[in-house]
Structures are given as C-alpha cells and as structure tokens.
Rosetta silent file (secondary structure, phi, psi, omega in degrees, C-alpha in Angstrom):
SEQUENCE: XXXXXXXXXXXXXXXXXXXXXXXXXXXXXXXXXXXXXXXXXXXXXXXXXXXXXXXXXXXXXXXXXXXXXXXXXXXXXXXXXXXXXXXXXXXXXXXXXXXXXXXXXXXXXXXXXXXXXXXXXXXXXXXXXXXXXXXXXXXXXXXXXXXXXXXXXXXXXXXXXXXXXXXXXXXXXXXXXXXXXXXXXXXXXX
SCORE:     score description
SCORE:     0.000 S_00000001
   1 L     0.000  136.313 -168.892    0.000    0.000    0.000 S_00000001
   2 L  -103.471  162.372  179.306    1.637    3.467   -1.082 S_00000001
   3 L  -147.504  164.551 -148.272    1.257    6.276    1.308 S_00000001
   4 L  -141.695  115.371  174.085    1.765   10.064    0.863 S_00000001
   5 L   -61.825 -179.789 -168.630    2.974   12.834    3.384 S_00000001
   6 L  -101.868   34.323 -179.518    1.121   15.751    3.292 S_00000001
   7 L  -110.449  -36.438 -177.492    3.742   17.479    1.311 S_00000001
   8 H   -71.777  -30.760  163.462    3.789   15.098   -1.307 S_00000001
   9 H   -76.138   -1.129  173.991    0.113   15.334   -1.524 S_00000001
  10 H   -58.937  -55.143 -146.961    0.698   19.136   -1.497 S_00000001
  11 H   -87.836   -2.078 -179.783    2.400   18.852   -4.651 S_00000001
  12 H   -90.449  -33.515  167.532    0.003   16.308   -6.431 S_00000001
  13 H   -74.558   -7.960  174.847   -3.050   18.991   -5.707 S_00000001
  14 L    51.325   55.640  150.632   -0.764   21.810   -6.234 S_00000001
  15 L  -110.443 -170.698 -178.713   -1.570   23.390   -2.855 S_00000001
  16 L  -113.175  114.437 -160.352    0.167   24.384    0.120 S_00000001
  17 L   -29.010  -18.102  170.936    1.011   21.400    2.761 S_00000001
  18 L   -62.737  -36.757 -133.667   -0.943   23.664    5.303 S_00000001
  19 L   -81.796  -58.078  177.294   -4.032   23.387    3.078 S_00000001
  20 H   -38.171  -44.819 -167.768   -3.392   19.325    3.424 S_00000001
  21 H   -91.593    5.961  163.315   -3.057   19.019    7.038 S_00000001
  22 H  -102.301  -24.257  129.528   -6.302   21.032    7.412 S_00000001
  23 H   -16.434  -88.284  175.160   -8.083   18.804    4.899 S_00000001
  24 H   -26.435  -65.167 -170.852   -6.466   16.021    7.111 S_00000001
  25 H   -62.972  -48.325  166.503   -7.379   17.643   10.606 S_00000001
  26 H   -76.073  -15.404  157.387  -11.484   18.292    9.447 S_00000001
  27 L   113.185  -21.886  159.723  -11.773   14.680    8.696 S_00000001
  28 L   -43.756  -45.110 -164.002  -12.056   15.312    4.739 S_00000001
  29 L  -119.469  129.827 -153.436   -9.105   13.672    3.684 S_00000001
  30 L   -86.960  170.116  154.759   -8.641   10.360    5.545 S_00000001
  31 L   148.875 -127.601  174.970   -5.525    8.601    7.080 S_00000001
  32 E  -158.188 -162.905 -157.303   -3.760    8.600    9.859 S_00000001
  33 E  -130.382  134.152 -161.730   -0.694   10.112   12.283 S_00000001
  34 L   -78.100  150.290 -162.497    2.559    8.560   12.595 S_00000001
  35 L   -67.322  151.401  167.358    2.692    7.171   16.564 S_00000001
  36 L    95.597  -20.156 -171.024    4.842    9.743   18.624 S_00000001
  37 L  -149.194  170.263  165.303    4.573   12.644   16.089 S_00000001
  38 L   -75.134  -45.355  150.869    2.446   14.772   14.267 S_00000001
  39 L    40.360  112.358  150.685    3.630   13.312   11.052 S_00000001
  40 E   -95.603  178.531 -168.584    0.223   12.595    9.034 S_00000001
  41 E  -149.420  127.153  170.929    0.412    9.689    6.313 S_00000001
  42 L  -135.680  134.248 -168.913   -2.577    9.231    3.936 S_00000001
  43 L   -78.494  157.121  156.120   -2.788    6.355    2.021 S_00000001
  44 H     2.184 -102.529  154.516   -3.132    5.943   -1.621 S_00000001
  45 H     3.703  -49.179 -176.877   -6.726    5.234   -1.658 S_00000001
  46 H   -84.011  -43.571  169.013   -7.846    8.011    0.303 S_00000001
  47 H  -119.296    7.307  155.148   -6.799   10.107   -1.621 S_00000001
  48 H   -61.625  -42.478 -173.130   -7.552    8.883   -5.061 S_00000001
  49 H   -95.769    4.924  157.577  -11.095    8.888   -3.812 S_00000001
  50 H   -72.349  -27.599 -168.119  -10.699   12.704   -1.871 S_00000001
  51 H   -87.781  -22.235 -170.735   -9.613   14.023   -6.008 S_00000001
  52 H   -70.683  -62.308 -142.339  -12.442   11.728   -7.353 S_00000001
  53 L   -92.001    2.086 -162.344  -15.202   12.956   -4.942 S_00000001
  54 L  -124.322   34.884 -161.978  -13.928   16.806   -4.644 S_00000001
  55 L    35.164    0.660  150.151  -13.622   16.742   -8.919 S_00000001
  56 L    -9.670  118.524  167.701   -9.942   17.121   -8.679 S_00000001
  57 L   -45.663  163.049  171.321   -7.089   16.065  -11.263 S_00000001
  58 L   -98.403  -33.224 -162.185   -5.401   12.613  -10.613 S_00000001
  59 L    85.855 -138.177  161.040   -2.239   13.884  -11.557 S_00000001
  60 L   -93.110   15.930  170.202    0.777   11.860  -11.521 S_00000001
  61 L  -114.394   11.757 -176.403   -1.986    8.918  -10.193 S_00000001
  62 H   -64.934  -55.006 -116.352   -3.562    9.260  -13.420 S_00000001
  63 H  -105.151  -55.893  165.875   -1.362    6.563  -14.770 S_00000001
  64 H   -38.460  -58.189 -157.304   -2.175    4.170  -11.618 S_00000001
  65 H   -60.731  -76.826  173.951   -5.709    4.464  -12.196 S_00000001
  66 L  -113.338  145.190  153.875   -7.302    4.219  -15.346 S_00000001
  67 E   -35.607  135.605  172.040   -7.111    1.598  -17.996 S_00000001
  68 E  -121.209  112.889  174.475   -5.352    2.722  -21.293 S_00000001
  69 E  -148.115  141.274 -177.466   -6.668    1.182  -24.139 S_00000001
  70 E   -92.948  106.043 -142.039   -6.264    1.557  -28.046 S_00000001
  71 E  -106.891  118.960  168.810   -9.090    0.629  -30.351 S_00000001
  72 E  -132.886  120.450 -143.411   -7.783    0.358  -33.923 S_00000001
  73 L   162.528  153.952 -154.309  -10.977   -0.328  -35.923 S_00000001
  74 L  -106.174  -50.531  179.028  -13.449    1.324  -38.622 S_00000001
  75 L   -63.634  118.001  175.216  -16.680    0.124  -36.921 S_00000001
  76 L   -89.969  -21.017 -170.994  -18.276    3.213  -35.041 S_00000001
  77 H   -53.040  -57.238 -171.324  -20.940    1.359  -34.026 S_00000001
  78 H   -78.608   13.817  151.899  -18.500   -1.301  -31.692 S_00000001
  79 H   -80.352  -20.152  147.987  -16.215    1.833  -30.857 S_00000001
  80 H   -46.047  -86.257 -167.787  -19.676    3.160  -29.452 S_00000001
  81 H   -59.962  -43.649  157.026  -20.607    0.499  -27.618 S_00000001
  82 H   -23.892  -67.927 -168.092  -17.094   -0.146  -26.240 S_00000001
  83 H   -56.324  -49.228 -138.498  -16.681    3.829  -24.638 S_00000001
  84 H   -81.818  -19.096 -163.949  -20.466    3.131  -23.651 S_00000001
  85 H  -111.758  -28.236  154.741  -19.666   -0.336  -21.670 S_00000001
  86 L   -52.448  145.491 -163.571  -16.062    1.384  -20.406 S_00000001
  87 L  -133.232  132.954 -173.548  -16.788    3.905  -17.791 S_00000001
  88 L   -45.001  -49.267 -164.348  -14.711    7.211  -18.023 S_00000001
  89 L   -63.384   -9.887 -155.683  -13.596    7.215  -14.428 S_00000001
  90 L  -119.176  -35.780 -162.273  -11.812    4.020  -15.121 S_00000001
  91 E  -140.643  129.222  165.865  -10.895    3.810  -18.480 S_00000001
  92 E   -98.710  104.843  154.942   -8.944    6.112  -21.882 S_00000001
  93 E   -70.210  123.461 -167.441  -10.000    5.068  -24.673 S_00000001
  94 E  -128.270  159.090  167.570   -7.720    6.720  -27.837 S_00000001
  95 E  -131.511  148.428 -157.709   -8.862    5.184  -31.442 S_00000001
  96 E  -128.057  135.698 -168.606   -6.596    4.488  -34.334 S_00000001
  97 L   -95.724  -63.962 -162.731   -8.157    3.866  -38.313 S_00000001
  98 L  -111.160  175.090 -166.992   -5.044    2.253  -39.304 S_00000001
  99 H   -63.363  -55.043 -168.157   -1.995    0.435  -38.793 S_00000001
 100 H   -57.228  -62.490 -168.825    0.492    3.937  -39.096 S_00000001
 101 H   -40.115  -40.536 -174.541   -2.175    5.600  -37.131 S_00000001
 102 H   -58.169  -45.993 -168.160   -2.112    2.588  -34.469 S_00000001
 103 H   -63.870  -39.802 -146.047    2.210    2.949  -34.466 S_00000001
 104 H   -75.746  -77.276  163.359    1.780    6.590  -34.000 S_00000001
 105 H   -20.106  -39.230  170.675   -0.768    6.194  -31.383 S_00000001
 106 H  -119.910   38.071  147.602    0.631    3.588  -29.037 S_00000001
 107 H  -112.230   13.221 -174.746    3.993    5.476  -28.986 S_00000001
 108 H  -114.616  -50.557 -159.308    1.885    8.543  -27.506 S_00000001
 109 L  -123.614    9.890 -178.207   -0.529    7.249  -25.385 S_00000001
 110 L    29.112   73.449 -176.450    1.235    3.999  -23.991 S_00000001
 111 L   -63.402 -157.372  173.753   -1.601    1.729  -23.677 S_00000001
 112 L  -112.195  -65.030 -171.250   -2.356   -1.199  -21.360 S_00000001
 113 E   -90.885  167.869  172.518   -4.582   -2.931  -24.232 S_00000001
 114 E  -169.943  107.551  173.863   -4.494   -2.491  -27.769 S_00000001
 115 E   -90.616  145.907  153.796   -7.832   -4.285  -29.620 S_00000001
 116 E  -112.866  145.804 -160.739   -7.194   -4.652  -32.855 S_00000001
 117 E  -114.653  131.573  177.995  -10.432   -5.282  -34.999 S_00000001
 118 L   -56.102   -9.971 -166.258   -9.534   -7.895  -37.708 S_00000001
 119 L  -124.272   27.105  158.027  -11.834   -6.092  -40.620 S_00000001
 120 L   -83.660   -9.156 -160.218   -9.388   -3.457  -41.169 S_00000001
 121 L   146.827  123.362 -169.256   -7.374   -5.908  -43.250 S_00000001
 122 H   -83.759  -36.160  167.429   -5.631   -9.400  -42.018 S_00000001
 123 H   -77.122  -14.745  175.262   -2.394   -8.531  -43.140 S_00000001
 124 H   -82.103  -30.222  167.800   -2.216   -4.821  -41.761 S_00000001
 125 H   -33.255  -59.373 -165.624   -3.848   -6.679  -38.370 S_00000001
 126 H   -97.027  -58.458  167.463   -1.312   -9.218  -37.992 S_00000001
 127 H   -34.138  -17.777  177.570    1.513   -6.509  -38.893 S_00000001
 128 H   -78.507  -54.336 -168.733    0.104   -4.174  -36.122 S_00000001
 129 H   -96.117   -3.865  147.006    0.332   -6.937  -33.577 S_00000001
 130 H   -64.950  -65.357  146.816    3.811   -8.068  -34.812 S_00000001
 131 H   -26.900  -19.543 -158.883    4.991   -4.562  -34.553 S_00000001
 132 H  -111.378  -28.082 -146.442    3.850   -4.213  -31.297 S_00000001
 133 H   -96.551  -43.175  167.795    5.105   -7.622  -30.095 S_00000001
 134 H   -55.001  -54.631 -178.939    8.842   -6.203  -31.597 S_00000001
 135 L   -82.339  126.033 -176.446    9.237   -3.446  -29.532 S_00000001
 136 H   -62.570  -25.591 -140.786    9.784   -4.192  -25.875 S_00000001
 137 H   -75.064  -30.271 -173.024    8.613   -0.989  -25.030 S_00000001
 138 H  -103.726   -6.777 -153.810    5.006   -2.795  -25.665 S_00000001
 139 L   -58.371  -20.102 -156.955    6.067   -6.231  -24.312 S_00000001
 140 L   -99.110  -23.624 -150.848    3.644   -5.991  -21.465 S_00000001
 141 L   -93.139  151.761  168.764    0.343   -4.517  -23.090 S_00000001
 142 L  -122.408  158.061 -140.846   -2.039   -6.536  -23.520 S_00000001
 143 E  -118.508  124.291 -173.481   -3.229   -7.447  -27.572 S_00000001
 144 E  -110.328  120.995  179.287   -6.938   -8.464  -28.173 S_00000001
 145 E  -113.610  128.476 -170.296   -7.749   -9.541  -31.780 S_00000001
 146 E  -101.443   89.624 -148.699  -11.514   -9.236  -33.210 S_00000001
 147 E   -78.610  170.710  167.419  -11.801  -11.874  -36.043 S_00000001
 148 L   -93.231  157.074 -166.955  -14.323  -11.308  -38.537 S_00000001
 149 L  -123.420   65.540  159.035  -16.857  -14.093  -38.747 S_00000001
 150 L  -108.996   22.499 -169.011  -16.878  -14.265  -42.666 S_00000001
 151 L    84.025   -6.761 -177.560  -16.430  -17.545  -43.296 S_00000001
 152 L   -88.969  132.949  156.550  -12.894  -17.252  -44.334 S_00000001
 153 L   -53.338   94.445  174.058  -10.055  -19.067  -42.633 S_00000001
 154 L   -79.161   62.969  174.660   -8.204  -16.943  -40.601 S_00000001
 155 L   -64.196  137.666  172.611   -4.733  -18.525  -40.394 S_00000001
 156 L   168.874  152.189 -179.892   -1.840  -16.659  -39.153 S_00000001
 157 L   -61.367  147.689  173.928    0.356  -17.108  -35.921 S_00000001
 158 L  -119.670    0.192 -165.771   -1.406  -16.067  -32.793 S_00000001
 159 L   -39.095  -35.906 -178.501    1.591  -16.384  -30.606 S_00000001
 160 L   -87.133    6.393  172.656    1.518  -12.511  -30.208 S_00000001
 161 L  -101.098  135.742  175.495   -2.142  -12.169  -29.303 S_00000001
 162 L   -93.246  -41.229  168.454   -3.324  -12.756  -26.015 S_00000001
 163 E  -147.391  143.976  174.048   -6.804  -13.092  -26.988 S_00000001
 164 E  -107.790  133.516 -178.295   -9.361  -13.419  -29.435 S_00000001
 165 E   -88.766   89.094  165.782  -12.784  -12.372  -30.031 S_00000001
 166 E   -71.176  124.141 -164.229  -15.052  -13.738  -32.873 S_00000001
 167 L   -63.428  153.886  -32.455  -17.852  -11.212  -34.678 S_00000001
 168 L   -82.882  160.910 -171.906  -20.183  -11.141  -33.748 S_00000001
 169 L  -162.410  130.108 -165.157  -19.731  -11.033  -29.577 S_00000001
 170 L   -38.419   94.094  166.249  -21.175   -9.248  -26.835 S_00000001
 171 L   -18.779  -60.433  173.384  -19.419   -6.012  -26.085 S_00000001
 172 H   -25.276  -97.700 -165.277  -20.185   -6.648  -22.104 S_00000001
 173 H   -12.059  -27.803 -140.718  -18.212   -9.795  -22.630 S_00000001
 174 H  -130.307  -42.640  172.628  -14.874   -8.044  -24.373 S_00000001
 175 H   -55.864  -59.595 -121.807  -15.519   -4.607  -21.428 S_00000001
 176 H   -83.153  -40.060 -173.090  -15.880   -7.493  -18.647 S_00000001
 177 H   -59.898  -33.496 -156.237  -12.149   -9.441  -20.209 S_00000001
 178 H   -86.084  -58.260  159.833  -10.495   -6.100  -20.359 S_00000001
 179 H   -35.232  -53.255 -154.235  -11.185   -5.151  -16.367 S_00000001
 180 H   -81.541  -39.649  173.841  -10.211   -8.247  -15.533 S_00000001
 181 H   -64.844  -57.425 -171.334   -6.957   -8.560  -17.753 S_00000001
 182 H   -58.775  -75.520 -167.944   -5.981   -4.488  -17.058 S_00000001
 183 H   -35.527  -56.034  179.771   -7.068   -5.042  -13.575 S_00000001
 184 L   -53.584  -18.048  175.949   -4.915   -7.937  -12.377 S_00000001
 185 L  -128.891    2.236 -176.637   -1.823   -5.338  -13.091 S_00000001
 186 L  -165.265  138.601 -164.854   -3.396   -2.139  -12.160 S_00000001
 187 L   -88.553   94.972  170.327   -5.324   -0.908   -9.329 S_00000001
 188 L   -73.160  127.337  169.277   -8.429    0.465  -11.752 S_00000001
 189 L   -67.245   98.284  167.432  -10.811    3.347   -9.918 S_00000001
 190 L    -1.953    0.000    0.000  -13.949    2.113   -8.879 S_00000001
C-alpha cells in the first residue's frame, strides 16, 4: 500500500502542505498520524477517492488508475458500444483507423490494451500486432484480436495475441475481459 505525506500530496493537488493538514485535521481527507509525532500519512486510496469525490485532477496517479486502451478499428458502431460499456472514471479510450495511425498512437498514449479489430485488413492486423510484439517498449500490453466471422479461414500465428474475439460477440463480454486482464496489473478506480 503506497502512502503520501502531506507534502507530497501538497504537490500532487498543487496546494500548500498547510491546506493538506487542514483537509487532514477536518476529517475530509482520511488517514492517519505517525505514533509519537504529528507526522500525518494518507494512504493511496484516500486520496484517489478525496480528487475523485472533490472533482480534482489525478495527476501523476492518473497513470495508476485508469485503464489505457487503443481501439484500432473502422466500426463506429463497436467503438460506441465499447466507450459506452467502459466507464470514463476508469478507463482512456484513444482510437486508431489504421496500422500507421495505431504505431503513431501507441507510442503517444502507452496503452495497457491495444484491440485490434480484424476487418481493417488481415495482413495490416497481424503486422500491427507483430509490430507491437517487436518493440519491448510494448512487451507488457495486452493485444486483443476481433476476427471477422466471414467464413474465411483466418490462419496466421497467434503467438503474439493474447486473446481473441469472434464477430459477432457481446461487447459486455470483451468490457468485462479487459477489467479483468488491465485489472490484475493495475489498481483500476472504482
């Protein structure tokens, strides 16, 4: 559990450490007092949900927080329904039409996920998630592939995918994968 002095939360609210310890002292901002000292300490938690509930930037906990995830795909409809079954406080969505756009994009916005929807092309698809797979810098993210369900055989190494979705498939389902996959490495905001 990380924990924050009230100076350091001074400088993530860009106030002045009095303003914290008076926060602290009324009972706003929760946490506790080191034994022996005045010292306060407020944990992590506390004060993600004091910036949440008082409309406050995240900061430098922005990163901690929410879900990053890169949609590269045509279909507005399931880029709709996606943002609509993702919930803001939790999760940035950025969207990419094309492969370049996709490179450009997930050297910018450093995602967690990166879906790639399968019915931009299968060779620009599987080059996106080979690309991605090349640079360590991405080794970690994780790569969701959306096949098309057009009767065609979609052969191609999967090694570099973590998972796949076939059209058509419940948005919930593909929201519900992504918390849980994101989540399991990052403390998401409620």
């Amino acid at each position: 559990m990380k924990v924050f002095t009230t100076g350091q939360v001074a400088k993530i609210c860009k106030v002045a450490p009095r303003t914290v310890s008076k926060w602290f002292d009324a009972g706003r901002l929760k946490g506790y007092r080191i034994p022996g000292s005045q010292d306060r300490r407020i944990p992590r938690e506390y004060l993600i949900k004091f910036l949440k509930e008082h409309g406050m930037p995240l900061g430098e906990l922005e990163d901690e927080t929410l879900a990053k995830v890169l949609v590269v795909a045509q279909d507005q409809i399931f880029i709709d329904n996606l943002k609509r079954e993702l919930p803001e406080r939790s999760f940035r969505i950025s969207i990419a039409s094309s492969g370049f756009d996709a490179g450009i994009q997930a050297e910018s916005f450093h995602p967690d996920s990166v879906i790639v929807d399968f019915s931009i092309g299968k060779m620009e698809s599987v080059q996106i998630c080979q690309n991605l797979r090349k640079n360590s810098e991405f080794g970690e993210v994780i790569l969701i592939a959306l096949l098309p369900d057009d009767g065609s055989v979609t052969s191609f190494d999967r090694s570099c995918i973590n998972e796949t979705f076939k059209k058509p498939f419940d948005t919930a389902l593909l929201a519900e994968r992504l918390r849980t996959l994101i989540g399991s490495k990052k403390e998401l905001a409620a």
